[in-house]
ROVO-790698 format. One record per residue (C-alpha): residue number from 0; residue in one letter; x, y, z. Coordinates in Angstrom, 1 decimal, m for minus. Last residue first. Example, Ala and Ser with C-alpha at 12.3 -4.5 7.8 and 13.67 -1.06 7.14 Angstrom:
<sites>
+-----+--------+--------+--------+--------+
| num | residu |      u |      v |      w |
+-----+--------+--------+--------+--------+
|   1 |      s |   13.7 |   m1.1 |    7.1 |
|   0 |      a |   12.3 |   m4.5 |    7.8 |
+-----+--------+--------+--------+--------+
</sites>
This chain:
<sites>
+-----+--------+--------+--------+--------+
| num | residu |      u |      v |      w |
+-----+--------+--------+--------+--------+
| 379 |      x |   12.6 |  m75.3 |   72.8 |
| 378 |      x |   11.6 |  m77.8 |   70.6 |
| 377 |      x |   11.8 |  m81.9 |   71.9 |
| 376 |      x |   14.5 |  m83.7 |   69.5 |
| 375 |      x |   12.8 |  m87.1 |   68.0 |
| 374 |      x |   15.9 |  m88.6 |   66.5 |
| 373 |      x |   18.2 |  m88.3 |   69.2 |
| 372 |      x |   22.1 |  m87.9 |   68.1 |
| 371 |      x |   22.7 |  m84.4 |   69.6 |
| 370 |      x |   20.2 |  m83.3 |   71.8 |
| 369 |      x |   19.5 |  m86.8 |   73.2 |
| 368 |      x |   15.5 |  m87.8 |   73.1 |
| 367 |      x |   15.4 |  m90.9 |   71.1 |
| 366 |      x |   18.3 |  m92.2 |   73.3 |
| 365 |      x |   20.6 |  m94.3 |   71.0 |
| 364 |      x |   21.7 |  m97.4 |   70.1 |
| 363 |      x |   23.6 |  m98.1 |   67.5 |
| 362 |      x |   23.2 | m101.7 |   65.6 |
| 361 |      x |   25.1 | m103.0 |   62.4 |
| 360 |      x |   28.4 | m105.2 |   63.0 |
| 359 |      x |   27.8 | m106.0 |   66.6 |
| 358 |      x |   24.3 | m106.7 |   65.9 |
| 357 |      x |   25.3 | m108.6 |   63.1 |
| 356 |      x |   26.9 | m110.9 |   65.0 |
| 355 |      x |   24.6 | m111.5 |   68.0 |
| 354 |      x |   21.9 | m112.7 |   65.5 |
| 353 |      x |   19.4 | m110.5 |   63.0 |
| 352 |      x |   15.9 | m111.1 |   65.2 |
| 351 |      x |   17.0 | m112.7 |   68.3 |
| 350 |      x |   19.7 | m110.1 |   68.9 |
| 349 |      x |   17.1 | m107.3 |   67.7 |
| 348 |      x |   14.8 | m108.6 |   70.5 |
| 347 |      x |   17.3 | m108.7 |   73.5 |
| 346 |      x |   19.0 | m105.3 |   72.7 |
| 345 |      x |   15.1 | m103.9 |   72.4 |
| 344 |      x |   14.6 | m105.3 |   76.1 |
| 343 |      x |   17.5 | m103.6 |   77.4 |
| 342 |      x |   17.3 | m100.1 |   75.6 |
| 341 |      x |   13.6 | m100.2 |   77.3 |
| 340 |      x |   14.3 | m100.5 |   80.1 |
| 339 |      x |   16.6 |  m98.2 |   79.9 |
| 338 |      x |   14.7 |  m95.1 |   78.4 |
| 337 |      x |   12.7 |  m94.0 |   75.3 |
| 336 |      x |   14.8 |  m96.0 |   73.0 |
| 335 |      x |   16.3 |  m95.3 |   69.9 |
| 334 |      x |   17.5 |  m98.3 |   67.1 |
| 333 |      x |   20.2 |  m97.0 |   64.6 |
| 332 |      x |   20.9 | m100.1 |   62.0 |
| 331 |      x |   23.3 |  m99.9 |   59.5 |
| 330 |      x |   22.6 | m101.8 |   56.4 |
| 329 |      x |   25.5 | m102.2 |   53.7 |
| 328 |      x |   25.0 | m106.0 |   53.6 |
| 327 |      x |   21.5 | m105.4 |   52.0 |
| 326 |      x |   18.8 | m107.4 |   52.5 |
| 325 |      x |   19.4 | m108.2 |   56.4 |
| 324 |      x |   17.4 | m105.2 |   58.0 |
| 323 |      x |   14.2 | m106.2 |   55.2 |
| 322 |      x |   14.2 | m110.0 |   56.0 |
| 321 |      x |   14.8 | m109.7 |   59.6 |
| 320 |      x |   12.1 | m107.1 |   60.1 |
| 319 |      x |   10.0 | m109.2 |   57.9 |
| 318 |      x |   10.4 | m112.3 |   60.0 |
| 317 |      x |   10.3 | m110.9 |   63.2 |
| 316 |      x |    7.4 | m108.9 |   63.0 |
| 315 |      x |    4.8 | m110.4 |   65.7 |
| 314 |      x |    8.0 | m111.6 |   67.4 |
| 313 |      x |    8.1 | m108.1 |   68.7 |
| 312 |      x |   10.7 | m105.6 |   67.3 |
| 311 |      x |    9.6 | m103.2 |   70.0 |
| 310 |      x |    8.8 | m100.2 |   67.4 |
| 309 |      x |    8.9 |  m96.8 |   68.6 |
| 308 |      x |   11.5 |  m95.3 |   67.0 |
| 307 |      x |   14.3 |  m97.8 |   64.3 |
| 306 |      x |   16.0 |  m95.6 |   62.0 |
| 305 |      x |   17.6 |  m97.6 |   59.4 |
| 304 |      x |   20.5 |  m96.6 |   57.5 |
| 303 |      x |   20.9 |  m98.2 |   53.7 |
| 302 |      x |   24.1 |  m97.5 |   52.0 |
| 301 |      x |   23.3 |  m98.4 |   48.7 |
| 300 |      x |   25.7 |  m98.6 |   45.7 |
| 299 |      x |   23.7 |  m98.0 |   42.6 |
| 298 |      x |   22.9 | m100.1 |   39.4 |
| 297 |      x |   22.6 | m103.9 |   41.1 |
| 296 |      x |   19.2 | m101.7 |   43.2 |
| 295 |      x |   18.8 | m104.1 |   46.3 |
| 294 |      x |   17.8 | m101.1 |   48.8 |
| 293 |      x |   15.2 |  m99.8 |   45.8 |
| 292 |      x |   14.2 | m103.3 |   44.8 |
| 291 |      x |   12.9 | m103.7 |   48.8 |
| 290 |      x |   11.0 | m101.3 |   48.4 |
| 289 |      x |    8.6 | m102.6 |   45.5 |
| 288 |      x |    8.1 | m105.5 |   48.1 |
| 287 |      x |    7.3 | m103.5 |   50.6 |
| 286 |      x |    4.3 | m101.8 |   48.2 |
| 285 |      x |    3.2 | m104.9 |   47.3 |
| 284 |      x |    2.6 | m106.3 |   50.5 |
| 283 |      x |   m0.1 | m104.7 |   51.6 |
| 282 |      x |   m2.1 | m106.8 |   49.8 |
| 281 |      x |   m5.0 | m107.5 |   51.7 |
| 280 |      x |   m4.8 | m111.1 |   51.5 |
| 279 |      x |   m0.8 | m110.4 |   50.7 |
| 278 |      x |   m0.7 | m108.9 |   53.9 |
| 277 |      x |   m3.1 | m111.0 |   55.5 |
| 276 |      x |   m0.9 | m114.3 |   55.3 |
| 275 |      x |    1.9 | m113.3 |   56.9 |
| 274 |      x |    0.0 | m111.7 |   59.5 |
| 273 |      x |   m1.5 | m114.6 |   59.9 |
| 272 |      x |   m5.1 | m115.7 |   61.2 |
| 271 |      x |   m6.2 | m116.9 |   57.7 |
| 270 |      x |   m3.3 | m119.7 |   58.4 |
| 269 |      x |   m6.1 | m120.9 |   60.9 |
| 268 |      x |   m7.2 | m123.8 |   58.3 |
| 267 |      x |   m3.7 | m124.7 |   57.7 |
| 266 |      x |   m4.0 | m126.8 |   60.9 |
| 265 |      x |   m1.6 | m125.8 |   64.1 |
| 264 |      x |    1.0 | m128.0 |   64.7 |
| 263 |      x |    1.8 | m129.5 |   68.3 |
| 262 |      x |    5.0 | m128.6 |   69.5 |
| 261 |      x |    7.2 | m130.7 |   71.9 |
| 260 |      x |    8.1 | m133.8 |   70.2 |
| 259 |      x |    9.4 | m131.3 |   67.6 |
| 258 |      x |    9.0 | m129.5 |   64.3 |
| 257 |      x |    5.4 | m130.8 |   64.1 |
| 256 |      x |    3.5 | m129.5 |   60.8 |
| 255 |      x |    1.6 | m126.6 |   60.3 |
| 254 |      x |    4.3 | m124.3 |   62.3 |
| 253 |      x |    2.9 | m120.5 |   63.0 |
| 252 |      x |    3.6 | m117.1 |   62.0 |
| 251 |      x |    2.7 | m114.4 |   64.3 |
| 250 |      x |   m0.7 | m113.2 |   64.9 |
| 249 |      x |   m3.1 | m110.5 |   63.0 |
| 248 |      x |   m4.4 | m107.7 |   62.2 |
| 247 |      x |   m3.6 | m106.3 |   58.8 |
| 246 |      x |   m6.0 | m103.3 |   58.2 |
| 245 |      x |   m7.5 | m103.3 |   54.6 |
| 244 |      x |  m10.5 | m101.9 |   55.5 |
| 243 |      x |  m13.4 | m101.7 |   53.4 |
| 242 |      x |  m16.0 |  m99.5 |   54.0 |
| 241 |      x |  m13.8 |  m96.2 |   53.4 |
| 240 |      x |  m12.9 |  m94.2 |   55.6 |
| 239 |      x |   m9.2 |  m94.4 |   55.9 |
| 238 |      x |   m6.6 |  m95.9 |   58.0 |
| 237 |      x |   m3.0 |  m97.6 |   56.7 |
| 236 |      x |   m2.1 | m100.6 |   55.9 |
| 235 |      x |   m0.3 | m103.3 |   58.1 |
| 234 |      x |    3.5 | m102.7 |   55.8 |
| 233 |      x |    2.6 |  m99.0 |   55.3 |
| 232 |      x |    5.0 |  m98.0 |   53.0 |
| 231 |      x |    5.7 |  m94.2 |   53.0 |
| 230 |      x |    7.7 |  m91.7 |   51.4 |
| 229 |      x |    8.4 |  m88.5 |   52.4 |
| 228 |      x |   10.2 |  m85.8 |   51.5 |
| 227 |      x |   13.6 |  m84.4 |   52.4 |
| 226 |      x |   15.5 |  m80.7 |   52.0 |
| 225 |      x |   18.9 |  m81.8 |   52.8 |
| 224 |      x |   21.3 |  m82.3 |   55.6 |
| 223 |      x |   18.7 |  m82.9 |   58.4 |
| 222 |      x |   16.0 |  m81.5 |   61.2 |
| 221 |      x |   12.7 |  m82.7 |   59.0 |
| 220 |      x |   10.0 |  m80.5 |   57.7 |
| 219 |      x |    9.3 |  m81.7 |   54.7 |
| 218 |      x |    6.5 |  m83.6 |   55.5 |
| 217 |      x |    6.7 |  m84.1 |   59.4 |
| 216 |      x |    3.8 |  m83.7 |   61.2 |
| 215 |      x |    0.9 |  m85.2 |   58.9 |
| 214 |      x |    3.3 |  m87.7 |   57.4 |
| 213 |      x |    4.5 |  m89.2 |   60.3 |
| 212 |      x |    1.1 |  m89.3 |   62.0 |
| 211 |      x |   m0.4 |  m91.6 |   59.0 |
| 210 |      x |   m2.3 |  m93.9 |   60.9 |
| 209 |      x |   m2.0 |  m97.9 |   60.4 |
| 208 |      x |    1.4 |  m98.1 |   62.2 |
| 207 |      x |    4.1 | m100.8 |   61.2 |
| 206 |      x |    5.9 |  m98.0 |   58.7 |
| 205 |      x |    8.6 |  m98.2 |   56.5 |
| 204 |      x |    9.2 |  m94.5 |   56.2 |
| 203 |      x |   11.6 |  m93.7 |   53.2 |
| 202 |      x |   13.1 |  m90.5 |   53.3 |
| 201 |      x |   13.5 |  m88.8 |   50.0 |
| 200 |      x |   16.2 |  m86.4 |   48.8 |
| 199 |      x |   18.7 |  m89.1 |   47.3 |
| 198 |      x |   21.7 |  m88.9 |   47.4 |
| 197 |      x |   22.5 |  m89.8 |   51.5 |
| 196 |      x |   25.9 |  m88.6 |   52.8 |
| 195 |      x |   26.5 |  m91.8 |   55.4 |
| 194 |      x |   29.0 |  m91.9 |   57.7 |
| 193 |      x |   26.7 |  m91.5 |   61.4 |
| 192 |      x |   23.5 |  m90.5 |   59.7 |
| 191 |      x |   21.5 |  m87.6 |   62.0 |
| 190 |      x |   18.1 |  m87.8 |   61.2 |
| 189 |      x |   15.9 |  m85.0 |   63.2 |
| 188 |      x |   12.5 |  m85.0 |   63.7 |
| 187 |      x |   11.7 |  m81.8 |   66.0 |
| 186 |      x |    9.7 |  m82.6 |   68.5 |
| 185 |      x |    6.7 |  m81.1 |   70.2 |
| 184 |      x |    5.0 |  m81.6 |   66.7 |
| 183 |      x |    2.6 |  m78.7 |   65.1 |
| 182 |      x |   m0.8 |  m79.2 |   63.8 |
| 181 |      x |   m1.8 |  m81.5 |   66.6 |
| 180 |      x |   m3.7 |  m85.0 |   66.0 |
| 179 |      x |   m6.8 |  m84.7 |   68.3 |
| 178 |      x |   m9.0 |  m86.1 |   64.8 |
| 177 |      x |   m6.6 |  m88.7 |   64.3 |
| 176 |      x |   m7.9 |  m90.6 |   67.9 |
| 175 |      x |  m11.6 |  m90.2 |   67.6 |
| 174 |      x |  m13.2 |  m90.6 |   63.8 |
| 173 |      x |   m9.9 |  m91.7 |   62.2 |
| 172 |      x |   m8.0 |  m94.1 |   64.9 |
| 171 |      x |  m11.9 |  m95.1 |   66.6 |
| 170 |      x |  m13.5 |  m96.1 |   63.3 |
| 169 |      x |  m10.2 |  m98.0 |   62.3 |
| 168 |      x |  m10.6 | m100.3 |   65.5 |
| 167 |      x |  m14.1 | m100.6 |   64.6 |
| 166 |      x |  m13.0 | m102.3 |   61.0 |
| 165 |      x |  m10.4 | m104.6 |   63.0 |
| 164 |      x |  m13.2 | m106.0 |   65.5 |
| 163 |      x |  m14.9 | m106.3 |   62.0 |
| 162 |      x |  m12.7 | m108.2 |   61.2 |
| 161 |      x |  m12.1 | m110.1 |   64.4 |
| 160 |      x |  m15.3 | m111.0 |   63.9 |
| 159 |      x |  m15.1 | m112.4 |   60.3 |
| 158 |      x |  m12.2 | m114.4 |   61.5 |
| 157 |      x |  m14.4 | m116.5 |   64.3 |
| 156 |      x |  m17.1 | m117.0 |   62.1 |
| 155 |      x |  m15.3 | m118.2 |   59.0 |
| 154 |      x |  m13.4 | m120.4 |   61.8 |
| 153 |      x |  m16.9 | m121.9 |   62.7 |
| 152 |      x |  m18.4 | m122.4 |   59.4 |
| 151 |      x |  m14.8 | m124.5 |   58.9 |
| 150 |      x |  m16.0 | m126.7 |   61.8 |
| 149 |      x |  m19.5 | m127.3 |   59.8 |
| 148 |      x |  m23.4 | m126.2 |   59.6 |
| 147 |      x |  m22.6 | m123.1 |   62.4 |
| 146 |      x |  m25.3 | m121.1 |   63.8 |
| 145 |      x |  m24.7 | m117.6 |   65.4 |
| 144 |      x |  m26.5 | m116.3 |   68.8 |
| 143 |      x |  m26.0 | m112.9 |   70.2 |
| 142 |      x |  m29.1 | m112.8 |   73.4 |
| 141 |      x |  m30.7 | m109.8 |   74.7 |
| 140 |      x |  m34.2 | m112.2 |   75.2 |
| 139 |      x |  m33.7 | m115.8 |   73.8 |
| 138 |      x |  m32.8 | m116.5 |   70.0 |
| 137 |      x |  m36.0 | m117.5 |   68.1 |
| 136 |      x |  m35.0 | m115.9 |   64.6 |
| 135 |      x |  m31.3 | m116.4 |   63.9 |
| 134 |      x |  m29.8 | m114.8 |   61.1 |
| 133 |      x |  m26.5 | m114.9 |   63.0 |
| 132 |      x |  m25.0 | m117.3 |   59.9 |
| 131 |      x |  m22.5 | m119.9 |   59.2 |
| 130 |      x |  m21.2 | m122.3 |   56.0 |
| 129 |      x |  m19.1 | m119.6 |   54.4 |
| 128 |      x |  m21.1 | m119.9 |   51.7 |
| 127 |      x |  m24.1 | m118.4 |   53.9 |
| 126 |      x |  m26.4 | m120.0 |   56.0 |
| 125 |      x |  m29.8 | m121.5 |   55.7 |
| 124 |      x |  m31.1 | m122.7 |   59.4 |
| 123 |      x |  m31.6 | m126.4 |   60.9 |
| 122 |      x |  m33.3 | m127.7 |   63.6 |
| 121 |      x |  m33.3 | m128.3 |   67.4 |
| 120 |      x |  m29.7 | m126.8 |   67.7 |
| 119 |      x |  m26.8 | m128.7 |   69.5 |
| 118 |      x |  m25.7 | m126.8 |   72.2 |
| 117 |      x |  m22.2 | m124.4 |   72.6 |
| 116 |      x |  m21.9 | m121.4 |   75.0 |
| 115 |      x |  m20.3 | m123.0 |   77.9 |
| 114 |      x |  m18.0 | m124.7 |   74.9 |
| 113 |      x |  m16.7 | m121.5 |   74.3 |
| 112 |      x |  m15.0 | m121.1 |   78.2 |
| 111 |      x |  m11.5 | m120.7 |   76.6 |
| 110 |      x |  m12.5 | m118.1 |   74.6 |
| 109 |      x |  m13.2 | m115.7 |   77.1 |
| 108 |      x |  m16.8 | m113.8 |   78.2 |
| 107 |      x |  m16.3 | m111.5 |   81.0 |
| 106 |      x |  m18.6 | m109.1 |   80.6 |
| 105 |      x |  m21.9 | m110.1 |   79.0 |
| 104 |      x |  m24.6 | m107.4 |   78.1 |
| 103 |      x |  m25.0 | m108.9 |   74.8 |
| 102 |      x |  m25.5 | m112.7 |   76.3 |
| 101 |      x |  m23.9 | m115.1 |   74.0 |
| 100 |      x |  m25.7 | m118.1 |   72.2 |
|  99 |      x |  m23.7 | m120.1 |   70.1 |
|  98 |      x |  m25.5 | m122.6 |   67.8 |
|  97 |      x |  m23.7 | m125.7 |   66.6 |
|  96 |      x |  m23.9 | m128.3 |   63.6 |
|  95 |      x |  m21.3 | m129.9 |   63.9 |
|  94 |      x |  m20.6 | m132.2 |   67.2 |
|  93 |      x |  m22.4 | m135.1 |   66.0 |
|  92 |      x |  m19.9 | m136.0 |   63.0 |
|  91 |      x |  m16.8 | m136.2 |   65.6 |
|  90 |      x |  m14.4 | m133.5 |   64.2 |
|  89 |      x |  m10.9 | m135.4 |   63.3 |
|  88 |      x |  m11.2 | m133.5 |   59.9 |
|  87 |      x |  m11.2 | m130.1 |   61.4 |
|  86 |      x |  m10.6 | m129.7 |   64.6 |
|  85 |      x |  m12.9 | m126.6 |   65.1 |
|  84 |      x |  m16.0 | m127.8 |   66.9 |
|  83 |      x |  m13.9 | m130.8 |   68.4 |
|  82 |      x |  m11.8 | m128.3 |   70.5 |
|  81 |      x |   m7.6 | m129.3 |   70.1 |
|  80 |      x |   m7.6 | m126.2 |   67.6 |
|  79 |      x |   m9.5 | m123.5 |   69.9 |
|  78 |      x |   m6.3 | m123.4 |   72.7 |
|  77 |      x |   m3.9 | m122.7 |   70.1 |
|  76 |      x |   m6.5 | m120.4 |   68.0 |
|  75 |      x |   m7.1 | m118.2 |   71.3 |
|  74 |      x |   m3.0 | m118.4 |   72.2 |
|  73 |      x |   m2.8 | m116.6 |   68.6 |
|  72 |      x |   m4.7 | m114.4 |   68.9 |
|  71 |      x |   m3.3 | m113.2 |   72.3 |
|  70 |      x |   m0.1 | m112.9 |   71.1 |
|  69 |      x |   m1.5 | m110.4 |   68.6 |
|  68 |      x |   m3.4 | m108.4 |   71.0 |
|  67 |      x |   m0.9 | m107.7 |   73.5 |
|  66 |      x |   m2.5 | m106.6 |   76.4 |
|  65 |      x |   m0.7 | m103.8 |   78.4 |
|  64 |      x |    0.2 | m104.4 |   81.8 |
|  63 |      x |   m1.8 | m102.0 |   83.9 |
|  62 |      x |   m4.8 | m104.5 |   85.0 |
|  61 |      x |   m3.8 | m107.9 |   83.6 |
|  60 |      x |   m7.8 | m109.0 |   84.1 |
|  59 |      x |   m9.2 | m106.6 |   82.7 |
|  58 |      x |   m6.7 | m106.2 |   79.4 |
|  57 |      x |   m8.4 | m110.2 |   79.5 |
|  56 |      x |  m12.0 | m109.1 |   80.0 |
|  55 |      x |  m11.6 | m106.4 |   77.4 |
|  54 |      x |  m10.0 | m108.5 |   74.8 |
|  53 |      x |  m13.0 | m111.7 |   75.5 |
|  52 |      x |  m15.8 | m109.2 |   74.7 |
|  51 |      x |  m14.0 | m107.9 |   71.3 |
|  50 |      x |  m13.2 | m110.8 |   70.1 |
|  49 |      x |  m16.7 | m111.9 |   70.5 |
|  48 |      x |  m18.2 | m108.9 |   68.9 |
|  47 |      x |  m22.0 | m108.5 |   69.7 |
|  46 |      x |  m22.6 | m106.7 |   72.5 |
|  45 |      x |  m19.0 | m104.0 |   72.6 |
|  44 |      x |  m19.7 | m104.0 |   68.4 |
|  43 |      x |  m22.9 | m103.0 |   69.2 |
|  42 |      x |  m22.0 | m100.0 |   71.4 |
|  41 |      x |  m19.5 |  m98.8 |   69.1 |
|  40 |      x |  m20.9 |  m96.0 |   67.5 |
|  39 |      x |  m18.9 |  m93.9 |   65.7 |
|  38 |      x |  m18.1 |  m91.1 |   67.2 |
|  37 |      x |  m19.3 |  m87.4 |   68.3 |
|  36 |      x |  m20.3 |  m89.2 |   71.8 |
|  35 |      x |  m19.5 |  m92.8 |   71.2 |
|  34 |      x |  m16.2 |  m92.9 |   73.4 |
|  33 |      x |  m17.7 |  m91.1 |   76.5 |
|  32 |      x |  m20.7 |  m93.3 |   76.3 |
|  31 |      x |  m18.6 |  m95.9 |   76.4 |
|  30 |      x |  m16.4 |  m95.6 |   79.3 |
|  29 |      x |  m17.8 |  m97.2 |   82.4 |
|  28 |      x |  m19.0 | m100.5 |   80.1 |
|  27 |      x |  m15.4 | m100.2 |   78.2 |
|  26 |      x |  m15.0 |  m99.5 |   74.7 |
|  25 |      x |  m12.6 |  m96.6 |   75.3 |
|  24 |      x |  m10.4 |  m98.8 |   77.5 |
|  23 |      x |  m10.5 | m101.2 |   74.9 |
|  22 |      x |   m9.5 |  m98.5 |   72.3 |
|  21 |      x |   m6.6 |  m97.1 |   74.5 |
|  20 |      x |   m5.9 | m100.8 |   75.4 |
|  19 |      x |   m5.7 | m101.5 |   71.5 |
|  18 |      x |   m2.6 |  m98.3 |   71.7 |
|  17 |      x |   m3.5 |  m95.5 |   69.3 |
|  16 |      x |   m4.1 |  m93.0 |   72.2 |
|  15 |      x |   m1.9 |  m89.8 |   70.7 |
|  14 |      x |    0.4 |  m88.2 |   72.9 |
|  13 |      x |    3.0 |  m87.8 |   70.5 |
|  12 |      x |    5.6 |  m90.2 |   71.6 |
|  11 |      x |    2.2 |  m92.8 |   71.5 |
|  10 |      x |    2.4 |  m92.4 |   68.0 |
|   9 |      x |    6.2 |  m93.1 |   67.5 |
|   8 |      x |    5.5 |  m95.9 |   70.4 |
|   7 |      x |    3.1 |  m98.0 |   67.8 |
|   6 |      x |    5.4 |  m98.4 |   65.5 |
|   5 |      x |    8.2 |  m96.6 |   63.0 |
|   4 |      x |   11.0 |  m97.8 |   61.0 |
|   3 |      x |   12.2 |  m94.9 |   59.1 |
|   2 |      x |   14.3 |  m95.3 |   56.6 |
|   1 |      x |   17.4 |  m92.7 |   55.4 |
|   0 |      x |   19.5 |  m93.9 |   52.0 |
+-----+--------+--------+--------+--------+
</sites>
């Protein structure tokens, strides 16, 4: 049985700007005219959007290095659970309610400096049952403001944002990015098995991407020993245009309780904030977990292979990587890199996914590119 593992780099492969500093970039000051002519329109998402305010001042600030959002999620909720707005039960009573108020043509607004943004109100507003509201009437001149009537108003807030930060992020993949997909693929997409004669006629994508690339260039056109289709799990959702959004955007998994003298635990509250916790809140889990009964099936003998392209087995993923490359003893695990830095730095994250042994046991790797073992073959 063939899987594809794909990420982010399988789209980038094909020229396509899916990366979040493609979108930041997009949503720049200098660069968003550009990105809402023919689009949708971003420009108050860019004023009011928190998340999306302090992710452009931070991809400023490292320059060429490319942000990663999900680390950076979770180093905002680290350094917001110690703040008495958020801390839950040890919140001093007069510290709740707050009002923010946030400039809309502010540009380098970062979490860390919240508290610049705090006051106590002069009177109360009606809010919502999540215990918050930007219905604010008297709010100074070009000004966001939001009011929160508790600490958990605040973290209904703070995820709701990066929501809708998610929700423009799928505005930009369909109505920009999708739309300058190719109809034909430089590459040929070959699987080359080393041992295995697959049964089956399907190839099973297990996919970390939220566009559909795979699918659009491929379908039955893969470079292999039989005449293959399709079939796709998309473990963070995938892209449509529909209101809701089902887009799994999120941090690594977290401790809630102290594991050592060294780590402080982060409150349940943030557990919202997971990845773990958004695929089954958005349940895109389901369809994994119907996939994982196919490479555990007691009535057949499976020889799973894994192709691993343009995923960097980031601690983002850990957990399910390990889960779903460990299942089933059988598992062989090709892994393709797009050049030597690369090969190095994906050695060093499958070892600390699946353990030096069953590296030994399970992982090839292999140039993407090579003519006769690459998986993503360039046409001549």
């Amino acid at each position: 049985m063939d899987i594809l593992v794909i990420g982010n780099g399988f789209d980038l492969a094909h020229d396509l700007k899916t990366s979040y500093k493609d979108f930041l970039d997009c949503c720049s000051k200098k660069n968003l005219k550009d990105c809402t002519e023919g689009s949708p329109d971003y420009k108050k998402l860019c004023k009011n959007n928190l998340w999306m305010k302090h992710f452009i001042t931070r991809q400023n600030e490292l320059g060429d290095t490319w942000i990663d959002l999900e680390n950076e999620i979770f180093n905002v909720i680290y350094g917001l659970k110690n703040m008495e707005v958020v801390s839950g039960s040890g919140v001093v009573a007069d510290k709740c309610p707050q009002i923010l108020y946030v400039q809309e043509d502010l540009t380098d607004f970062k979490f860390s400096k919240i508290k610049d943004y705090l006051k106590k109100p002069n009177c109360e507003y009606d809010v919502n049952k999540k215990e918050y509201t930007t219905d604010i009437p008297a709010k100074p001149i070009g000004a966001f403001s939001a009011y929160f009537k508790t600490p958990k108003g605040f973290l209904n807030f703070l995820y709701d944002q990066l929501r809708e930060f998610t929700k423009g992020f799928e505005n930009y993949l369909t109505g920009k990015v999708l739309k300058e997909l190719p109809e034909e693929s430089k590459y040929q997409l070959s699987l080359q098995a080393i041992g295995v004669e697959p049964k089956d006629k399907d190839v099973h994508v297990l996919s970390f991407n939220y566009t559909n690339t795979c699918e659009k260039l491929y379908e039955q056109k893969f470079n292999t020993y039989c005449n293959l289709r399709i079939k796709p799990v998309y473990i963070h959702g995938k892209v449509c245009n529909s209101e809701d959004c089902n887009l799994v955007l999120g941090t690594h998994s977290f401790s809630n309780e102290r594991t050592s003298s060294n780590t402080d635990p982060i409150s349940v509250n943030f557990n919202v904030f997971k990845k773990h916790n958004q695929r089954h809140k958005y349940e895109t889990i389901e369809a994994y977990q119907d996939f994982l009964k196919l490479l555990t099936d007691p009535k057949r003998v499976i020889k799973p292979v894994f192709h691993v392209v343009g995923h960097s087995l980031d601690k983002t993923d850990h957990n399910i990587l390990k889960h779903v490359f460990l299942v089933n003893k059988n598992s062989i695990i090709n892994i393709y890199y797009h050049n030597e830095e690369a090969q190095e730095r994906l050695i060093n994250n499958i070892t600390k996914i699946i353990g030096e042994e069953e590296v030994m046991t399970k992982v090839r790797m292999i140039y993407q590119h090579d003519e006769k073992r690459g998986i993503l073959k360039p046409k001549k």
